[in-house]
C-alpha positions, 0 to 999 in steps of 0.5 A: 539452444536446448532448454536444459543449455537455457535452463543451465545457463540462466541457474549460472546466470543467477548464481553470479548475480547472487554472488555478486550481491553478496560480494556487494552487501559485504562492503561498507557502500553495501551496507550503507545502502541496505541501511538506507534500503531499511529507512526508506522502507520505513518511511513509506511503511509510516506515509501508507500508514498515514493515508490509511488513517486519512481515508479512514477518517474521510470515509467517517466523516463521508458516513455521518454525512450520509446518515445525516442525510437519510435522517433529514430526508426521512423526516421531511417524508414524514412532514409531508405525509402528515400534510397529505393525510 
């Protein structure tokens, strides 16, 4: 098979998928599952949003934490200099 007979054959190939879709999304099945397409969507839009403000909120807390830390350490450092000299 040469490349154009494979190149024709899958442009035919796509054109009938599409048309069939088409044909599909036309009917009332069509529509209730783009509608159903469409919610779902949102939902994860909302979920992703949801974990995004989690991980955001971890990583605050992660933060403070690890500040938290370096101030405690800094002062101990100090504690000790102070009793070394």
């Amino acid at each position: 098979m040469s490349d154009n007979h494979k190149f024709i054959s899958g442009l035919l190939l796509g054109a009938l998928a599409g048309s069939a879709l088409a044909l599909y999304m036309n009917t009332e099945k069509g529509k209730e599952l783009a509608e159903e397409l469409k919610l779902n969507a949102a939902d994860l839009k909302d979920d992703f949003k949801a974990g995004i403000d989690t991980a955001e909120e971890s990583l605050q807390q992660l933060l403070a934490k690890a500040k938290q830390l370096v101030s405690d350490l800094e002062g101990k450092l100090k504690d000790e200099a102070l009793k070394t000299s």
